[in-house]
Every structure is written in structure tokens, then in C-alpha cells.
C-alpha positions as CSV (number, residue, x, y, z in Angstrom):
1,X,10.9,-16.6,42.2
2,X,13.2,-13.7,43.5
3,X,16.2,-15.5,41.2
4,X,13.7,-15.3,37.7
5,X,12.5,-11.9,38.3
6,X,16.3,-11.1,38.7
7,X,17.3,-12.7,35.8
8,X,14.6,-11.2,33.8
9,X,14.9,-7.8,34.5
10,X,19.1,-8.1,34.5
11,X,19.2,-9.8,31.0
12,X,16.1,-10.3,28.9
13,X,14.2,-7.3,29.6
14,X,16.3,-4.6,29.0
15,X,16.0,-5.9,25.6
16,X,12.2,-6.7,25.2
17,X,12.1,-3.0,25.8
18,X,14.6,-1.6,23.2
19,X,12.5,-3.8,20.6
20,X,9.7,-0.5,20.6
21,X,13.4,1.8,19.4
22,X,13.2,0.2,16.1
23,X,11.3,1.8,13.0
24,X,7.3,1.5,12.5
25,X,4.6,2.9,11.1
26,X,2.4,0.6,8.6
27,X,-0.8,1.7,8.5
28,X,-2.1,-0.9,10.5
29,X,-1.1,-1.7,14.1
30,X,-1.0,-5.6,13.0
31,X,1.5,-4.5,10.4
32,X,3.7,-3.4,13.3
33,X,3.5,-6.4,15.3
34,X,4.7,-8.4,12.8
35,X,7.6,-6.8,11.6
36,X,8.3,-7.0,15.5
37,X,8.2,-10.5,15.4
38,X,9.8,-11.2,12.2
39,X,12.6,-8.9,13.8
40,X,13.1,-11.2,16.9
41,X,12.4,-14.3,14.8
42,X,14.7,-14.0,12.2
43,X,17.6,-11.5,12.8
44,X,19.8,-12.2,9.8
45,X,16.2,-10.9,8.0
46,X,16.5,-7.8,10.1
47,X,20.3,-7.1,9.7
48,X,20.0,-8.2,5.5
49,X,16.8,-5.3,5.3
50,X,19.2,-3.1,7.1
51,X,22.2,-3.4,5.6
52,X,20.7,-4.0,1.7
53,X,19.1,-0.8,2.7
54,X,21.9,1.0,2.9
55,X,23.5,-0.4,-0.1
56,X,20.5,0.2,-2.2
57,X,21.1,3.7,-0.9
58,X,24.6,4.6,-1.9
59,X,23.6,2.6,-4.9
60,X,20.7,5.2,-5.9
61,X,23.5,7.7,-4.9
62,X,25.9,7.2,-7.4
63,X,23.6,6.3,-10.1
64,X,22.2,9.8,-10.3
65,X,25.7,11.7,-9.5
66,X,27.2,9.7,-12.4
67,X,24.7,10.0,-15.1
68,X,21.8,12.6,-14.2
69,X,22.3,16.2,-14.4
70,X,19.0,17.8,-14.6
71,X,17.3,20.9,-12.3
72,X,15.9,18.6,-10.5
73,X,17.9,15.7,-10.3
74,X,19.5,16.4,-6.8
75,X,15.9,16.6,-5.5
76,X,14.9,13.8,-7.1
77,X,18.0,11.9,-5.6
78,X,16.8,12.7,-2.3
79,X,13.5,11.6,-2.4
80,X,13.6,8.2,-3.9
81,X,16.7,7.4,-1.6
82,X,14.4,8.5,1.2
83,X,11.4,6.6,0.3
84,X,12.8,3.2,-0.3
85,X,10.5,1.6,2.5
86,X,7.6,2.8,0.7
87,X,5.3,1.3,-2.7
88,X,6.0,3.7,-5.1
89,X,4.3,3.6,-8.8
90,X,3.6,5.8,-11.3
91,X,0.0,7.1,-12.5
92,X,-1.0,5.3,-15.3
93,X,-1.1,8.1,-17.5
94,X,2.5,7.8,-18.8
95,X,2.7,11.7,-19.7
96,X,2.3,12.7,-16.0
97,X,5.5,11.6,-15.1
98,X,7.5,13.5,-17.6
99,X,5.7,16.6,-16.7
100,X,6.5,16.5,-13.8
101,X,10.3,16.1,-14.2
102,X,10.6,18.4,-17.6
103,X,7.8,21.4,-17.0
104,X,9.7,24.1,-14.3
105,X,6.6,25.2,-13.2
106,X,6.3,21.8,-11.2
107,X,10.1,22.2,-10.1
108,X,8.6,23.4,-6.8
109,X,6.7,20.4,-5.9
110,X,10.1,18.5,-6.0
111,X,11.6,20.9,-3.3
112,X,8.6,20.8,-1.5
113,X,8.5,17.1,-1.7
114,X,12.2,16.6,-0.8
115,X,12.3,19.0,2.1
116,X,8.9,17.3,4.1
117,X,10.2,13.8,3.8
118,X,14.1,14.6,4.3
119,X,13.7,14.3,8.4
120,X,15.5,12.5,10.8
121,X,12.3,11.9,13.7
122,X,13.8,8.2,15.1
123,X,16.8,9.8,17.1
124,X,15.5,11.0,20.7
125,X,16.7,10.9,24.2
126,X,14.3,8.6,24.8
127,X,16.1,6.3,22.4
128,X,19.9,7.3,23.4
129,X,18.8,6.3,27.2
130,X,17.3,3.4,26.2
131,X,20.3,1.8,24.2
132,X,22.5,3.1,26.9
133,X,20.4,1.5,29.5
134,X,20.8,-2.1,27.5
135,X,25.1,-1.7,27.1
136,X,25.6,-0.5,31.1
137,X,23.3,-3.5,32.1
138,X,25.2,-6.2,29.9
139,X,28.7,-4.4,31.1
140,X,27.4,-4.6,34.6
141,X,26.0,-8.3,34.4
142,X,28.5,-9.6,32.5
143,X,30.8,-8.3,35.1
144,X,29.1,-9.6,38.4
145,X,28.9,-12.9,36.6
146,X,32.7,-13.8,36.6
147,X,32.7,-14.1,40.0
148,X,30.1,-16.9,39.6
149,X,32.3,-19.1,37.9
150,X,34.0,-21.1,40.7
151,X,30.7,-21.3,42.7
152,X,29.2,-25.3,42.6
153,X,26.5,-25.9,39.7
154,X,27.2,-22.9,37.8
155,X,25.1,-22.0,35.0
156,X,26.2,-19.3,32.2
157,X,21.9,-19.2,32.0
158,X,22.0,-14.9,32.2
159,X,25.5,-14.8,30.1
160,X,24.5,-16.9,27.0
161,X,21.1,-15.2,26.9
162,X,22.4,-11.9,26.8
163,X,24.9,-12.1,24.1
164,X,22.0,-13.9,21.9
165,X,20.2,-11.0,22.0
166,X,23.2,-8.3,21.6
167,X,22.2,-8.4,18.1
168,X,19.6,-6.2,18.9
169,X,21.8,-3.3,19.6
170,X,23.3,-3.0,16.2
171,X,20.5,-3.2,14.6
172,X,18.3,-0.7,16.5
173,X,21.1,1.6,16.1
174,X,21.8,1.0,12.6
175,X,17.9,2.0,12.0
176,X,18.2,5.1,13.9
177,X,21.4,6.0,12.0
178,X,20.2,5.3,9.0
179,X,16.6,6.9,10.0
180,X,14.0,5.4,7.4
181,X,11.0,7.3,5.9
182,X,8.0,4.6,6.7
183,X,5.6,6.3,8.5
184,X,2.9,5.9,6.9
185,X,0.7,9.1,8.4
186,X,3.3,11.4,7.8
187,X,4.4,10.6,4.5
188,X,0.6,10.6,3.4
189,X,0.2,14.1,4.4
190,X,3.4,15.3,3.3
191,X,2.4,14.1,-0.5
192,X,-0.5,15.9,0.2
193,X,1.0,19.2,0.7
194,X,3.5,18.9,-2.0
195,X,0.9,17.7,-4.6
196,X,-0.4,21.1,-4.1
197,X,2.1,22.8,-5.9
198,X,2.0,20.9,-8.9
199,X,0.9,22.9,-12.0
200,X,-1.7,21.4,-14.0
201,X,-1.4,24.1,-17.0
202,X,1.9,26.2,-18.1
203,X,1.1,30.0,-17.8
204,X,3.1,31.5,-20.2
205,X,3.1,28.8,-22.7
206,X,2.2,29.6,-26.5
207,X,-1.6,29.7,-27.0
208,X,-2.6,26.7,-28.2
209,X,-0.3,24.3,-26.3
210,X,-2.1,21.5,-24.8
211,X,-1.9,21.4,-20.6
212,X,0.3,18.8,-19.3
213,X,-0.7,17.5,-16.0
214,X,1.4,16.4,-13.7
215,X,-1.5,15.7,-10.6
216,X,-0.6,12.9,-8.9
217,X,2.2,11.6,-11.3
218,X,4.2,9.7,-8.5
219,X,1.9,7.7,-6.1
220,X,3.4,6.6,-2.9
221,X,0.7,4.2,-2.1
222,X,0.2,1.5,-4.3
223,X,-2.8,-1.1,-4.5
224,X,-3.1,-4.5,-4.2
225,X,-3.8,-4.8,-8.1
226,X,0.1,-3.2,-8.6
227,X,2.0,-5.8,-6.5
228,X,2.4,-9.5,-6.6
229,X,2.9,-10.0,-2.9
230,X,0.5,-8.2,0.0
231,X,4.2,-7.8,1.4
232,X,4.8,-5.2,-0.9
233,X,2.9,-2.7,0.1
234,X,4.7,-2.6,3.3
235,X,7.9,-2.0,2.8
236,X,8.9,-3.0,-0.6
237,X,12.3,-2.7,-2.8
238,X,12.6,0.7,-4.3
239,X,11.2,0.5,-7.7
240,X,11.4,3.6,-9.3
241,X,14.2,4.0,-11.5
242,X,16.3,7.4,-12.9
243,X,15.5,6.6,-16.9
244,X,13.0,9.6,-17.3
245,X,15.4,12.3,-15.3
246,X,18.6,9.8,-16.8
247,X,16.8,10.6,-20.1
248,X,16.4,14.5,-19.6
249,X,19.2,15.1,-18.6
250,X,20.8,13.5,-21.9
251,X,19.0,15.7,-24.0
252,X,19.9,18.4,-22.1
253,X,23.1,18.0,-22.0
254,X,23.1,17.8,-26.4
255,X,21.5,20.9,-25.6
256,X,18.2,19.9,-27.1
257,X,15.0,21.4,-26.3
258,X,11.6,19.9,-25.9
259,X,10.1,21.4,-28.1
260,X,11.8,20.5,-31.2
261,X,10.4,23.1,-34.0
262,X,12.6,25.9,-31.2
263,X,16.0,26.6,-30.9
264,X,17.8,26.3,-27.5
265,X,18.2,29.2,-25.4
266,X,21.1,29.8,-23.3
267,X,20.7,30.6,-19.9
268,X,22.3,33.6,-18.1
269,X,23.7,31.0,-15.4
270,X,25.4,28.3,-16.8
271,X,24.3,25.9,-14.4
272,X,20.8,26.1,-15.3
273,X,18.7,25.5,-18.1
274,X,16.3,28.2,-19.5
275,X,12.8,27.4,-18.9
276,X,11.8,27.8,-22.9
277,X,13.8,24.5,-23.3
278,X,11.8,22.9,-21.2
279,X,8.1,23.4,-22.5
280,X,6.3,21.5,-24.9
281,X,3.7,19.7,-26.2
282,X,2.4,16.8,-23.7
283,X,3.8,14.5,-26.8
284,X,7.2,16.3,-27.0
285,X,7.6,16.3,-23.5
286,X,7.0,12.0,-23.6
287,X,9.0,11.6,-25.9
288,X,11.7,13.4,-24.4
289,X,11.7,11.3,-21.1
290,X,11.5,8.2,-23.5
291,X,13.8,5.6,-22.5
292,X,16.5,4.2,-25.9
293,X,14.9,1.4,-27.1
294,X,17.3,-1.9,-26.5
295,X,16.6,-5.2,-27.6
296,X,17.6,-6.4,-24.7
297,X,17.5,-5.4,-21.0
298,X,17.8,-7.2,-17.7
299,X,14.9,-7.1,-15.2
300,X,17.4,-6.6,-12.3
301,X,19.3,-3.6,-11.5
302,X,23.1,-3.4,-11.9
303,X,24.6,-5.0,-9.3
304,X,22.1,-6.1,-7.1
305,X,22.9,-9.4,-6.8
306,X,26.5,-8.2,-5.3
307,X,24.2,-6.0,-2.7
308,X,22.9,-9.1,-2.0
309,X,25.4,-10.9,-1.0
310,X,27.6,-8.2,0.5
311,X,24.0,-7.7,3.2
312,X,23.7,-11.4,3.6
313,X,27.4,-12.0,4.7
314,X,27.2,-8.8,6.9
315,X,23.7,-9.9,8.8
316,X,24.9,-13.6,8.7
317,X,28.2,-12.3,10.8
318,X,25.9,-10.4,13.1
319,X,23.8,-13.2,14.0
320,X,26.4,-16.3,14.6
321,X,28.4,-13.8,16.1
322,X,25.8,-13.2,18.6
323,X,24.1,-16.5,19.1
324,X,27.1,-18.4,18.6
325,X,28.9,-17.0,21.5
326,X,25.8,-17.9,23.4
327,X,26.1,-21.6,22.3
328,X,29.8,-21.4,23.3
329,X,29.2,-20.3,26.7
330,X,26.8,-23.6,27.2
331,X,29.2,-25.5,25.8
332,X,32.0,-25.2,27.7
333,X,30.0,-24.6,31.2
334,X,30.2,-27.7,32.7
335,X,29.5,-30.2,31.9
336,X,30.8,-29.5,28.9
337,X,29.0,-30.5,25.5
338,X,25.6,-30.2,24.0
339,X,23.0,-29.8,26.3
340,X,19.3,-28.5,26.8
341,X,21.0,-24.6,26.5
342,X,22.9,-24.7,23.7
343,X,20.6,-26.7,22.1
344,X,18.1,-24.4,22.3
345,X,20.3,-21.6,20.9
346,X,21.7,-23.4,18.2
347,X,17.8,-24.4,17.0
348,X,16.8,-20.2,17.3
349,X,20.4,-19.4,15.4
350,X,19.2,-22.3,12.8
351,X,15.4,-21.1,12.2
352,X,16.1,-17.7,12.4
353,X,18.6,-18.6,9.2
354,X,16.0,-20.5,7.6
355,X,13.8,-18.0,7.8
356,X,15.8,-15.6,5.9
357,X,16.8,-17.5,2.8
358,X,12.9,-18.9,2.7
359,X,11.8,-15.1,2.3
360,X,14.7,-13.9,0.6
361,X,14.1,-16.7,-2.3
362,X,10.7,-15.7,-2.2
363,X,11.2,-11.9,-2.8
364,X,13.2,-13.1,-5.7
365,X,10.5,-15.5,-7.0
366,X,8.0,-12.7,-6.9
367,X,10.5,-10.5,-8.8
368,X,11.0,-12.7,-11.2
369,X,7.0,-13.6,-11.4
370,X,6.4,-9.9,-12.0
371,X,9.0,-9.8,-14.7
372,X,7.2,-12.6,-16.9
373,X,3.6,-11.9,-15.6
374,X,2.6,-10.3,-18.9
375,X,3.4,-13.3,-20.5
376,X,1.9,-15.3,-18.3
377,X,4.5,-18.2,-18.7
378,X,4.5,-21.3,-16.5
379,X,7.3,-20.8,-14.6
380,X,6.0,-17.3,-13.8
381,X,2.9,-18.8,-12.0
382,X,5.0,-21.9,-10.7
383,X,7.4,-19.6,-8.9
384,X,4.6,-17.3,-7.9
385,X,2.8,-20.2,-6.2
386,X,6.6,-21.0,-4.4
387,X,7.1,-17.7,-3.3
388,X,3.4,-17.3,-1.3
389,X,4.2,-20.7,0.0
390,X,7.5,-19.7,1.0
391,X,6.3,-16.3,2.3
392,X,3.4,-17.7,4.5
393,X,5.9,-20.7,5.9
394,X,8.7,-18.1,6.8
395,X,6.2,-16.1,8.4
396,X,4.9,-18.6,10.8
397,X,8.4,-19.8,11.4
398,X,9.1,-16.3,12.3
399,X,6.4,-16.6,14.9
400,X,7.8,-19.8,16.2
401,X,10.9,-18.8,16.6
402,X,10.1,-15.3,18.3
403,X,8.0,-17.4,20.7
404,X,10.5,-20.3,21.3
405,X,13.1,-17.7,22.1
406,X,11.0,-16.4,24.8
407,X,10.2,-19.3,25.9
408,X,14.0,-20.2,26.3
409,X,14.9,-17.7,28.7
410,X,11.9,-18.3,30.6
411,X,12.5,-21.5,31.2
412,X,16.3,-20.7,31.3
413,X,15.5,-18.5,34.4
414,X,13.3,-20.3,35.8
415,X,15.3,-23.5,36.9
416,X,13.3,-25.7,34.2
417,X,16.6,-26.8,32.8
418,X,18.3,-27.8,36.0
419,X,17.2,-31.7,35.6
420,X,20.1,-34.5,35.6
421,X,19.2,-34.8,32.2
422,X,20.0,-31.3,30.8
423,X,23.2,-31.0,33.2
424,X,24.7,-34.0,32.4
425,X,24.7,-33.2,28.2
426,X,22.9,-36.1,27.5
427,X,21.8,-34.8,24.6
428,X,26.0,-35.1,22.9
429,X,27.5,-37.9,25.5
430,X,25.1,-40.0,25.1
431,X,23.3,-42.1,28.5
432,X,26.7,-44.3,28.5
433,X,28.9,-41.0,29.0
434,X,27.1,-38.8,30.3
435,X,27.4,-37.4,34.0
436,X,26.9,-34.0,36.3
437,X,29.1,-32.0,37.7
438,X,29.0,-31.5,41.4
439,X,32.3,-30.1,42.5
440,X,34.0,-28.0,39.6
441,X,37.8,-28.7,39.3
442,X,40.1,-25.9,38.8
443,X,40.9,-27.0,35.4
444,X,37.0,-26.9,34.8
445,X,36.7,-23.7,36.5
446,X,39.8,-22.3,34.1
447,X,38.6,-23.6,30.8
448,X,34.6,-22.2,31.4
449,X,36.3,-18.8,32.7
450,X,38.0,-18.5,29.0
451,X,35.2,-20.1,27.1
452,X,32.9,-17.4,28.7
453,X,35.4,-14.7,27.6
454,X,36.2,-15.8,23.9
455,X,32.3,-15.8,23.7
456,X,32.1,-12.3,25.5
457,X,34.5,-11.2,22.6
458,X,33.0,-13.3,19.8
459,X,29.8,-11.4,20.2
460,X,31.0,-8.1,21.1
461,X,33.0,-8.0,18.1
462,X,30.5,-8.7,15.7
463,X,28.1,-6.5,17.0
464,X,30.3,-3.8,16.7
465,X,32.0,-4.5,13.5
466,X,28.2,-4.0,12.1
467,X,27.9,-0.6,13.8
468,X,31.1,0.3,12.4
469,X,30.7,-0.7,9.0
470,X,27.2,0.8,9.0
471,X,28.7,4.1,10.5
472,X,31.5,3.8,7.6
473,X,29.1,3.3,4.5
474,X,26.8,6.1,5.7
475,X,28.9,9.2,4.5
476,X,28.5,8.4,0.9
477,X,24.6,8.7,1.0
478,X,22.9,11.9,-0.3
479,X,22.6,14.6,2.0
């Protein structure tokens, strides 16, 4: 009993506890287990969310430095790169949206907006201790282990587990880093605020011009009616595009005004536009956020597919990286080849990868489902039906795999593993073959020793490649 509670507190527990560091705030507390347990379950899910996060990010970032110059634009910039965690739609009065962008009176409720959702609330001492307290008590077991590896019957039970969960770290400091908006609370009651300063009526306009609402024009809470998947309205892909400010800013730039029957007045700063160009009629001011007409367009941003891929190959790294140099570690401990261990962490390694591609094909399903739904085509509702099936199977292998993993080091610590069967690789050599060490030989000894490092450095190196290259892509998102 003393050796498991050692075990436990020295390698798994350090990182049960670093699990409550990463980002919640669903509106339900159920909401937060599970995207807990889909974390442990599937990390290549959580590194992809992370990492296509970020992309998506600098993505947003460049589309509206390159082509949208409006007032309002750099606010608008920082809000929908902020709120990518969260269901964003638009009221279905089309004309609210364009009032909100065009009319200056509502200019304030984009500062306001911008300035109550652009906080950083996930770094804290609290959190800095707690990811130091992880890396000095892998440093510290990994150390004391060595020593171990001359000793009769020895076991790389603490070592492998450890480095199968050093995924963790990246990850919880990638979050932090990158400091998602997704509380639910406080981004419903800072839309409250800043949906009081939106004008409903334009002061000095000429008498007789029709008042242009703009009450509730961007809704960050969708309902179940506007999504195909309950997922979404937890933390879908951003949705909301730049075409109406895109569309401004156009005009703008041609210097035309909204309300075509005026001429365009030049402002006394030539960075700004005069406020008479931007008042109209709730019909001019539609049309002047309408989007060109194309008789074609593709239902998937520019370049997303690239994002993709670039996220997948990043989380994939992380995770093999990690759970691979477990599996090494088993390995080569004698006696050497597949055993109960690395079994067990080449089956987590395997489901957790599994469960990623089953919910990453069905996020794109449901996209493409909610592309075609209008025309309610077969293979719409045949690959809606394969994404909830997908969806619903990826989330109970999720819980599987989050409890198998647990179970693992349990049982790792616990002795339940130390049976002639386990010991002497069965599993690989086969009951002709197979045998148990008793008394290591130095050449044993040697190649476990380098096995155990090249592991050590395996997953230390992809862990910190992802902080790096997380660290390196975050200058380039909006301030």
C-alpha cells in the first residue's frame, strides 16, 4: 500500500490535478465534465481544438488586415477572434446587422463589446505553481528512477506513466497562452452591458428617415433550432464571417456613401470617415453591407482544410510523442517485447486517435449537412445520421478510454501486472518463447538505461516543440 500511494502521488496525481488548469465554463457543470473527459480520452482531440484554434485565429487576423478597412473593423477583429469558442448568429432581421456595423452612433457598442471580452482571466499563480509543481515532480522522479535500473525485477511502471501524460503540460499551457473567451456567465453579462449602448434611432438624421435598429443584431447564444449538432452550442467553429464589414469597407474605400441621393463628405482626418456617409435609409444601409452576388461559392472557408491538417499533424506529434515513449520504456524493460504495459498504452494511444478522426469526420458531416439542409438532399440527411452516430460513439469511447487510462496506472501501481504472464511478454513471444527475467545482465541493464532515455527525450521533445510552436504562432494574432 505505502508503494501505490507513492506512486500515485509521485506520477499520476500531479496530473489529475493540473486537469482543473484547463479552460471551462459551459453553462452547465455536465458540460465541464465532459470536455474533461474528452480531454484525457482523446488528446490529439484536445491538441487539434487547440492548435486549429490558433490557426483559425491568425486566419481571422489577416483576413480583416488584408481586405477590411472600416471604423470599426479593428474592433470587430478583436471580438470575433476572441469569441471563437462561442455560438454566434445573427438576428433574423437581416437589417440589424448592417446597422450595427454602418450607423456611428452604434460605434460605441463595438468598443464596449471589444474591451469587456478582450481579458486574459486563465493565467494566475495558482496556475503557474501548479504547472511548476507537475515539471519539478517528473524532473525529480525521473531522476530517482535511474538509479532503479540495475535493481532485480525492475519495472519502468512510474516512468512510462508519466511521459503518457506529459501531454498534458502543453496543452494546459497552450490554453492559458492562448486564453479563450468561453465562460459562459461572463460573456452573457458582458453582451449585456454592451447591448446597452446600441442606438435604436439616429438623432440627427433627416426627418423622415426610418430608425434602423441594431438591438440585439449579433447573438452569442444560439438555440437548438440554429445548429445541427447539440455540440455546437458549446464550443463551436467561428461562424461569422467579415462580408458585411468586407463589404463596407469597399464602398468606402470608392468613397461611396450610404445614402446614395448625397454626395460624400470628406472628413477633417483622413483616417476617418464622416458620419453623413454613413446614414441612411434601413434599405440603403442593406444594401450597402450586401455581399457581390457569385454564381458560385464554396461553403468552406479559404484554407481551412490546410488548418486542418497543419492542427492534426501538430496534435498527432504531441500525442505519439508522449505515449509512444511510454510504450518504448515497456518495451525495452525487461523482458523486452510486448507486454501487459505497453500494451495497455499502445490501446489508450490507439482509441484516443480513433476518437479524434470519428469526431473530426463528424464535424465535417454536420458542416456539410448544414450546407445542403435547405435542400434537403439525401446525402445531407445520410451524413447527418453518420455524424450523430459518430458523435455519440466517439463520445463514449472518450469515456472509455479516460477510464481505462486510469485504470492502467492503478493497476500499474498497484502490483496487478507483476504476474509471470505480464513479465514474461507473453503477449509478443508467444508461450513457446517467452520467459522472466530474474537476474538482469549488464547488457540488459545497459540497453533498458538507453531505451528509458531515448523515451525521456522522445517525449520531452514533443511536448516542447508544441509549446514552442504555439508560443511562435501567437505573435501574429490581434492584440
Amino acid at each position: 500500500m505505502s508503494v501505490f500511494s507513492q506512486d500515485f502521488s509521485s506520477w499520476l496525481l500531479p496530473y489529475l490535478a493540473l486537469i482543473s488548469q484547463l479552460p471551462f465554463g459551459a453553462q452547465y457543470r455536465l458540460d465541464n465534465l465532459m470536455s474533461a473527459v474528452l480531454t484525457i480520452g482523446s488528446p490529439v482531440l484536445s491538441g487539434y481544438s487547440l492548435f486549429v484554434t490558433l490557426l483559425n485565429s491568425r486566419w481571422i487576423n489577416r483576413r480583416f488586415s488584408q481586405a477590411v478597412d472600416y471604423p470599426n473593423s479593428h474592433l470587430a477583429l478583436s471580438i470575433v477572434s476572441n469569441l471563437q469558442q462561442v455560438p454566434l448568429r445573427l438576428h433574423s432581421d437581416r437589417t440589424r446587422f448592417p446597422s450595427l456595423v454602418v450607423l456611428p452612433e452604434n460605434d460605441s457598442w463595438w468598443k464596449h463589446f471589444s474591451e469587456l471580452v478582450n481579458y486574459t482571466h486563465m493565467w494566475s499563480i495558482a496556475s503557474a505553481i501548479a504547472i511548476a509543481w507537475v515539471v519539478v515532480a517528473y524532473i525529480l522522479s525521473i531522476a530517482n528512477s535511474q538509479s532503479d535500473v540495475y535493481t532485480n525485477f525492475a519495472q519502468a511502471g512510474g516512468e512510462a506513466t508519466s511521459s503518457m501524460w506529459l501531454w498534458l503540460i502543453p496543452i494546459v499551457v497552450g490554453w492559458l497562452q492562448l486564453s479563450p473567451k468561453c465562460d459562459f456567465n461572463r460573456l452573457q453579462s458582458a453582451y449585456d452591458l454592451a447591448d446597452r449602448h446600441t442606438r435604436t434611432r439616429m438623432e440627427d438624421a433627416p426627418i423622415g428617415t426610418p430608425p434602423a435598429s441594431a438591438q440585439g443584431a449579433l447573438i452569442i447564444t444560439a438555440q437548438e433550432d440554429d445548429v445541427m449538432s447539440p455540440d455546437e452550442l458549446l464550443t463551436p467553429p467561428q461562424r461569422l464571417s467579415s462580408w458585411c464589414t468586407k463589404a463596407a469597407s469597399g464602398k468606402a474605400k470608392s468613397r461611396t456613401p450610404v445614402n446614395l441621393g448625397s454626395e460624400w463628405v470628406e472628413s477633417d482626418d483622413f483616417k476617418s470617415i464622416h458620419p453623413s456617409n454613413r446614414r441612411g435609409s434601413l434599405q440603403e444601409i442593406t444594401a450597402y453591407c450586401a455581399q457581390p452576388d457569385r454564381t458560385w461559392r464554396s461553403h468552406w472557408a479559404p484554407g481551412v482544410f490546410t488548418r486542418m491538417a497543419l492542427a492534426s499533424c501538430a496534435s498527432l506529434a504531441l500525442q505519439w510523442g508522449t505515449a509512444g515513449g511510454a510504450f518504448i520504456v515497456e518495451w525495452f524493460t525487461p523482458t523486452t517485447g510486448m507486454g501487459c504495459r505497453s500494451l495497455s498504452y499502445l490501446i489508450y494511444g490507439a482509441v484516443s486517435t480513433i476518437i479524434w478522426m470519428m469526431l473530426l469526420i463528424s464535424s465535417i458531416l454536420t458542416h456539410y449537412s448544414a450546407a445542403y439542409s435547405r435542400q434537403a438532399s439525401l446525402s445531407a440527411r445520410i451524413a447527418m445520421a453518420f455524424s450523430h452516430c459518430l458523435r455519440r460513439m466517439g463520445k463514449l469511447l472518450a469515456i472509455a478510454n479516460t477510464i481505462w487510462v486510469t485504470l492502467t496506472c492503478i493497476i500499474q501501481y498497484s502490483g496487478f501486472y507483476d504476474t509471470c504472464f505480464c513479465n514474461s511478454s507473453m503477449i509478443s513471444r508467444g508461450r513457446a518463447a517467452a520467459y522472466v527475467t530474474i537476474i538482469e545482465t549488464t547488457a540488459q541493464a545497459a540497453l533498458a538505461k538507453a531505451a528509458w532515455i531515448g523515451a525521456l527525450v522522445l517525449a520531452c521533445t514533443s511536448a516542447s516543440a508544441f509549446v514552442a510552436l504555439v508560443a511562435l504562432l501567437l505573435d501574429t494574432l490581434p492584440a
